[in-house]
N, C-alpha and C positions, 0 to 999 in steps of 0.2 A: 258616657260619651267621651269623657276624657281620656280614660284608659284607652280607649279605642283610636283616637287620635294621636296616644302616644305610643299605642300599640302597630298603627301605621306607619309612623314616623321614624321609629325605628328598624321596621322593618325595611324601608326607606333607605336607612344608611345602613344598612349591611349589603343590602342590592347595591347598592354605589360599591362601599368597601370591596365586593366581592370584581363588580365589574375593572376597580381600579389596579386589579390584582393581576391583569391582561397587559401587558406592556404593547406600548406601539411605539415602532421607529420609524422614520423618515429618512426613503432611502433615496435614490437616485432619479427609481424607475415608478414611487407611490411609496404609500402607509402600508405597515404591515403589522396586525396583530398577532403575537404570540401568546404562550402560557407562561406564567411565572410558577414555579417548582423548587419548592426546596432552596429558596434564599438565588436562585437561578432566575435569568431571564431567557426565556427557549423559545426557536423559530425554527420550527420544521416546515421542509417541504417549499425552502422559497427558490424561486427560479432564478440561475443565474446566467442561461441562454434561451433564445425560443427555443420551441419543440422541433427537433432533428428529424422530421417527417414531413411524408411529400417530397418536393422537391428539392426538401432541404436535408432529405437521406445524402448521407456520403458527401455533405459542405462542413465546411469550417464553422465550428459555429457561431451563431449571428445575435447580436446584444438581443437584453433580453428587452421587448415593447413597453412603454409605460402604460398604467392601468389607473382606472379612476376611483376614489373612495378608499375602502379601508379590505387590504386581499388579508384573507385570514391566513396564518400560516402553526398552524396545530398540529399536522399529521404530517409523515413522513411522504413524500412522493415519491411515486411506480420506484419499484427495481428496475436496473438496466434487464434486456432482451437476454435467456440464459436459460440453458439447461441444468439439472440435477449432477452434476460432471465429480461435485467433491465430496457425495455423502449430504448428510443433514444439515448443509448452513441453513442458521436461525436468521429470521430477518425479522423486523419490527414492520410490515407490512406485509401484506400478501400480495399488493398490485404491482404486478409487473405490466412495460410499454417500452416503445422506444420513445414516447416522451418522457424520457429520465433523468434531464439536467436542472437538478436540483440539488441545492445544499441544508446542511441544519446547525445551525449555530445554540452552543448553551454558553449564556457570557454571565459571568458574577462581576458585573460593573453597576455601580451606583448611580453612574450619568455616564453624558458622553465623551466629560472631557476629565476620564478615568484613563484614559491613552493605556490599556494592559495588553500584555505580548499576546500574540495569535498564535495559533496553532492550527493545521491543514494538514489530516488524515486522507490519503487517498488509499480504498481496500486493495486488499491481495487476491486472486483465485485467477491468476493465470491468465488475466487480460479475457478472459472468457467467462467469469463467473463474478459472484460478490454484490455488496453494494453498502454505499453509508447507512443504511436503514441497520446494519448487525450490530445485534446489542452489543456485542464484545467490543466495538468501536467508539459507544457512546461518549461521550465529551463531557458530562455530570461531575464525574469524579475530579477528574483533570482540573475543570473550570474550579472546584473550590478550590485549589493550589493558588486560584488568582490569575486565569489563564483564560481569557474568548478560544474557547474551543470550536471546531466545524471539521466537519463531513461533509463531503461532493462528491453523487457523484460521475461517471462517465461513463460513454459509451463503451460496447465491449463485443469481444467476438469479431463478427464479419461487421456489423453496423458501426465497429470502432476503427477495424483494421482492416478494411479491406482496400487494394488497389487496383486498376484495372484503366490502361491507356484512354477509352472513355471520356471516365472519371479526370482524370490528367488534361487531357485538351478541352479540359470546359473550365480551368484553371488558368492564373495569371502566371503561375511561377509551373503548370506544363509539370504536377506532380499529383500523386494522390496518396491517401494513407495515415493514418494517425492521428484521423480524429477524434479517437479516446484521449489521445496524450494534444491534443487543443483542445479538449470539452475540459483539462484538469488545467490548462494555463489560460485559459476564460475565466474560471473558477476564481483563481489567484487572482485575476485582476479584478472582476467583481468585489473581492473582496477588500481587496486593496485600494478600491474608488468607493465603496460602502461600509466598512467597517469601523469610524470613525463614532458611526451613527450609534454603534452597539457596547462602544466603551471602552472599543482595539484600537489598539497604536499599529496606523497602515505602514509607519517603517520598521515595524517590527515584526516581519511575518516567517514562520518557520515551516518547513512542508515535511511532512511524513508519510511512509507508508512500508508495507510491508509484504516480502515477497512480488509479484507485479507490480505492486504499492512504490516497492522500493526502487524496482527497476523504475518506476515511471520519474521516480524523484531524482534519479542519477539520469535521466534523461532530460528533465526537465532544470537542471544546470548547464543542462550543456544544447538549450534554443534559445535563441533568438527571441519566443515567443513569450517567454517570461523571465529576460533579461531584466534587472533591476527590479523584480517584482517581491525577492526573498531575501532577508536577513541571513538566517541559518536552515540546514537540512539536519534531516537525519531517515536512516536506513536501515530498515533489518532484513536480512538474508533476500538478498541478491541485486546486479545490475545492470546494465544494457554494456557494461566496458567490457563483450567477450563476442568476436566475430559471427558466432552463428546464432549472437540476439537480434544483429542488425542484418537487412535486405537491402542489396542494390534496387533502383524504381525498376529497373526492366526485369528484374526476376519478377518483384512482388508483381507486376502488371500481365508479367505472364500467367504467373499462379492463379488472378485473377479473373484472365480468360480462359484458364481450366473448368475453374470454378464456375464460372457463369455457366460455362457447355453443361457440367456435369447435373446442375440444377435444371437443366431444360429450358436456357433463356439464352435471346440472342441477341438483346443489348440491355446497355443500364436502364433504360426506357423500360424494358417491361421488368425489370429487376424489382425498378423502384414502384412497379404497381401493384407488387406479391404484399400482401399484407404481413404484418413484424411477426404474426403467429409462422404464416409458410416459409417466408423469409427462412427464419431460424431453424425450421422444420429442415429445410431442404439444404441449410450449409452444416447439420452434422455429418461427420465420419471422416475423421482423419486430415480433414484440414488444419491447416495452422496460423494462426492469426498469430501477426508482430507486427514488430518496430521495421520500419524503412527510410533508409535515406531520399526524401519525398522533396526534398527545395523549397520548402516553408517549415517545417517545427522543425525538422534535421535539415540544415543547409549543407552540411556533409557528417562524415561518420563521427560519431561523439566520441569514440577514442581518438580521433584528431582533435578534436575540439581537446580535450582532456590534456592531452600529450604536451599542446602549443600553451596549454595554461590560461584558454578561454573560454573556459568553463567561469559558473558563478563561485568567487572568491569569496566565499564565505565558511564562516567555523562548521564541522562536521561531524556528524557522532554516528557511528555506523560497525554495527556489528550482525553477528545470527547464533546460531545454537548448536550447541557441541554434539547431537546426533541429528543433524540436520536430516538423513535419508538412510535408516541403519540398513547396513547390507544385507540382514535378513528379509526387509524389505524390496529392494533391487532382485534377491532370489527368487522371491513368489513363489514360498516350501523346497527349494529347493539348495542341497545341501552348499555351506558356502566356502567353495575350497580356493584354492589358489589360482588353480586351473580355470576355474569356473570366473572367477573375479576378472583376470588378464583376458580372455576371450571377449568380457563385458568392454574394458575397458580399450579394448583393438579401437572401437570404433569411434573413438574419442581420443585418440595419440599416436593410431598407425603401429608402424615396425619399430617406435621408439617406445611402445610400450615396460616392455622391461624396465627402463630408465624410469620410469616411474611407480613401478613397483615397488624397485629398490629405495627410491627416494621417500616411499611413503612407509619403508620396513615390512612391506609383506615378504616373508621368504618362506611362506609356509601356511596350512591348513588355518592352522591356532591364528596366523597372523590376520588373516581374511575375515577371518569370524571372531574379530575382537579390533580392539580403539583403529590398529591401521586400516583394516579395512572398511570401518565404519568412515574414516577420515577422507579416502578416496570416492568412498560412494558418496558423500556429502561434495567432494570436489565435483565429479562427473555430474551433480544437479544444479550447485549452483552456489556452495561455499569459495567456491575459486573465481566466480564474481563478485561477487561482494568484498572478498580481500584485493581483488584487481583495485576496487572503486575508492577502496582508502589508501590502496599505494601510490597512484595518480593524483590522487588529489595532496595526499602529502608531497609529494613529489614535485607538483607545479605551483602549489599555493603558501604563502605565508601564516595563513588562516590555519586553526587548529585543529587537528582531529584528533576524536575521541575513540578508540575501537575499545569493542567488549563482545566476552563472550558468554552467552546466555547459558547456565548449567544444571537449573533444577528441573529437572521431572517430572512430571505431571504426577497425583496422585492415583489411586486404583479410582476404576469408572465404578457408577450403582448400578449400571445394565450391563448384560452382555452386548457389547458393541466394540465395532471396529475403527480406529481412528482412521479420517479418511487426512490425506495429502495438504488439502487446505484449511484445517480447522473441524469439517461435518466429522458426522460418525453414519454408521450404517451398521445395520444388524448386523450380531455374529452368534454362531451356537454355543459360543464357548467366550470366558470371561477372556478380556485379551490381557496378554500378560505386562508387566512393567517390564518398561525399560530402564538404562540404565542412565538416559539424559537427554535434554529437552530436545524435542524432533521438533520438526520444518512447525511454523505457527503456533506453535504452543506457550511462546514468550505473548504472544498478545492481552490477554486478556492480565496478564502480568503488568506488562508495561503502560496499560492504560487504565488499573483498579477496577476490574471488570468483573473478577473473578465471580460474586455471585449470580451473574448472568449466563452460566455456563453450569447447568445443572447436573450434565452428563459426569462430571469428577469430584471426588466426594474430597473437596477444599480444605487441606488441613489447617491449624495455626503457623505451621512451617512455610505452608503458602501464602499464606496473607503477610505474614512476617516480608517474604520476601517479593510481594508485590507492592512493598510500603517501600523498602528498598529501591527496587527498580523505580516506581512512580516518584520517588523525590530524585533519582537521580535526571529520568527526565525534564520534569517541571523546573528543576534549576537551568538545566542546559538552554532551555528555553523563555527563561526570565532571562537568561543572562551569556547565552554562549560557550556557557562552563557547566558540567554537571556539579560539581565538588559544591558541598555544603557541609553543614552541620552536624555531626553523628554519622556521616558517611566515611567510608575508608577513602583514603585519596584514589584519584583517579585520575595520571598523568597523561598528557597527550604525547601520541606517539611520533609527533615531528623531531624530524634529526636523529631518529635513533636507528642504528646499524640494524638490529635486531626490536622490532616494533616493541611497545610495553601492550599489553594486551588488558582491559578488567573484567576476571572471570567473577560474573555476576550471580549471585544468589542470596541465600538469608546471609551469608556473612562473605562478602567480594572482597577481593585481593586482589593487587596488581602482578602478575606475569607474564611470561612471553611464552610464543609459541613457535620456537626457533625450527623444531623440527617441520612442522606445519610448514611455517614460512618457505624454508627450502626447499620442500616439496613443490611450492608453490611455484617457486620461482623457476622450478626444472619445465614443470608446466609451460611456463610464461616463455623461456625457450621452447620448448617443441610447437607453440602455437603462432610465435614469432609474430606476438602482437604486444 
């Protein structure tokens, strides 16, 4: 009888031991239980606005309700509303909704009053794809650096971007538009009124993201809506500081009511009654979802905010990848000559195109289909914003920036596949061949120790090497403002300098410039006379 009651009794406290192993925090809006993980305390899946449905398609969105008791928060919440657009992105759930404002915090805090730097990933895929649920983004690794990691995330597509006069006259500020980029400055403040709770220091908050990601963070400096919400940013490949990222409200409002005709609806009334499956169904084909100057997240164009120096004054570390969009890509099999490249490029520089041929060294066959031509077609996508967004900010702010340039390569894939734009892959008959340096998203999974989460590439010691590399240089920049630490190469900021210092980043980073580059840039920057 003994055994038996000591045999229950122990069984007893391991039931306890095992329930204690459940963390819960006290947030604002209720209790929430998480999973503890690996020396981690993890909450997926918690909400940090209502659900964006109904009548509340196409508003600003609205705090989140208080709840009573103890909300479980274990599993990742729906992906944003999205189609297959970039190849195989992997997601840690299958449920897609337009209820998708949720974040997922992993914090290695012992209590609450551990006050450790925050970090705020927002995904890339074109403001029409993605979601925090992608393992490449997870926050695990990061957090043991000593870092409250989080994923958010937003709406996207037509449910993020869309405008339409409507929409606008059922508004205080008479705008509509962008609220993808108020689903991620809700985010930020959520976090910033609850993060206390999880062991984050709420004045120490830094926002990331990459590609759309990035653009949204060089937006998100320059509103109103998340004024005083951020410590430090950082950016990899691209921004909103290039004319044809941003919409006057009467274009978008016009596009708008194209859109509406074209879907077979004749007001937002019966829009908002299409459920988020037709919805989505019926706004593919060639629309384009962005950024607009709307009179609430953009009170005017953000390269004026930028220019006037009222943008968020804070330290900045913002770079992308030295074959951001090879121009054999831009061809699509098709041979890549000089002729061929300048015809592309007409429609991005006009009758000044020459002037930029010359200035990026194409004079020839060899030149198109080698580094100059790669360098342009990476301009024409979206390397010539992203360099905009660090001139600017060096330019108007005292605050430091850090630029680098991302250089190693992905390793050979184990499938025949084809890398798609944003990270996916998609079948191919044929192995795809190596390149010669990191193309558009392929620093990700780098810069966040991700790497065995991305099955598709057969990960060398070369690669882990130089994702230990990249992730100390970020995890300092973000304890502290500074990447520079311990066993790293230095990494000067390029304030004051005639000719930027640039840190070309891989297993072994160096500091250089990229003179030639720059002056291409800036031939650009005249002919676009912005």
């Amino acid at each position: 009888m003994k055994k038996i009651i000591f045999l229950l009794a122990a069984l007893l406290t391991t039931a306890c031991a095992i329930a204690q192993q459940n963390p819960r925090v006290t947030t604002k809006n209720g209790v929430l239980e998480g999973t503890y993980q690996s020396g981690l305390n993890v909450f997926l899946g918690v909400p940090f606005a209502q659900p964006p449905v109904g009548d509340l398609r196409w508003v600003e969105p609205q705090p989140v309700k208080n709840w009573e008791g103890v909300r479980q928060a274990k599993e990742f919440g729906p992906n944003p509303m999205q189609t297959n657009v970039f190849g195989d992105m992997a997601f840690n759930t299958k449920k897609m909704s337009e209820d998708c404002l949720y974040l997922n915090i992993w914090s290695p805090a012992k209590s609450a009053a551990d006050k450790l730097p925050v970090f705020i990933y927002f995904n890339g895929g074109g403001l029409i794809a993605g979601s925090g649920s992608e393992p490449r983004y997870a926050g695990d690794i990061m957090a043991h650096e000593g870092i409250v990691c989080i994923t958010a995330n937003y709406r996207e597509g037509i449910f993020g971007f869309y405008s339409n006069p409507e929409l606008s006259s059922e508004t205080s500020y008479k705008g509509s538009g962008n609220y993808g980029h108020m689903d991620q400055a809700a985010a930020i403040k959520w976090v910033k009124d609850n993060i206390a709770a999880f062991g984050g220091d709420p004045d120490h908050i830094t926002i990331m993201g990459e590609s759309a990601g990035s653009g949204s963070v060089s937006a998100l400096m320059a509103s109103p809506m998340s004024k005083g919400l951020i410590a430090q940013a950082m950016g990899s490949s691209g921004s909103v500081l290039v004319a044809k990222n941003i919409m006057k409200l009467s274009d978008a409002e016009k596009a708008g009511v194209e859109t509406m005709k074209k879907m077979g609806c004749k007001s937002i009334k019966e829009m908002r009654a299409l459920s988020a499956e037709e919805l989505l169904k019926r706004s593919q084909g060639g629309i384009h979802w962005g950024n607009v100057v709307d009179g609430r997240f953009f009170t005017e164009s953000p390269v004026e905010v930028y220019r006037k120096g009222q943008q968020a004054q804070v330290p900045l570390l913002v770079g992308g990848n030295n074959l951001e969009f090879p121009v054999m890509w831009r061809m699509q099999g098709k041979p890549a000559t000089r002729a061929a490249l300048k015809e592309m490029a007409k429609a991005y520089y006009g009758d000044r195109t020459d002037e930029v041929m010359a200035a990026f060294g194409i004079n020839n066959d060899a030149d198109a289909n080698s580094t100059p031509g790669n360098n342009l077609s990476a301009a024409m996508f979206i390397d010539y914003s992203t360099w905009k967004w660090s001139e600017m900010q060096r330019a108007t702010s005292s605050k430091p920036v850090y630029r680098y340039r991302f250089t190693h390569p992905r390793p050979d894939m184990r499938e025949n596949k084809e890398a798609m734009l944003a990270g996916g892959t998609r079948e191919s008959a044929t192995k795809a061949p190596l390149l010669p340096g990191a193309v558009h998203s392929a620093d990700i999974e780098y810069e966040m120790g991700t790497l065995p989460t991305n099955r598709v590439y057969d990960w060398t010691p070369c690669c882990y090497n130089t994702s230990k590399v990249f992730l100390k240089y970020y995890a300092n920049f973000i304890k502290t403002g500074n990447p520079n630490g311990l066993g790293l190469p230095e990494w000067k900021p390029c304030n004051g300098q005639a000719v930027p210092g640039v840190l070309m980043l891989d297993e072994n980073s160096y500091m250089s410039s990229e003179a030639n580059i720059d002056n291409a840039y800036r031939v650009i920057d005249q002919i676009l006379g912005k």
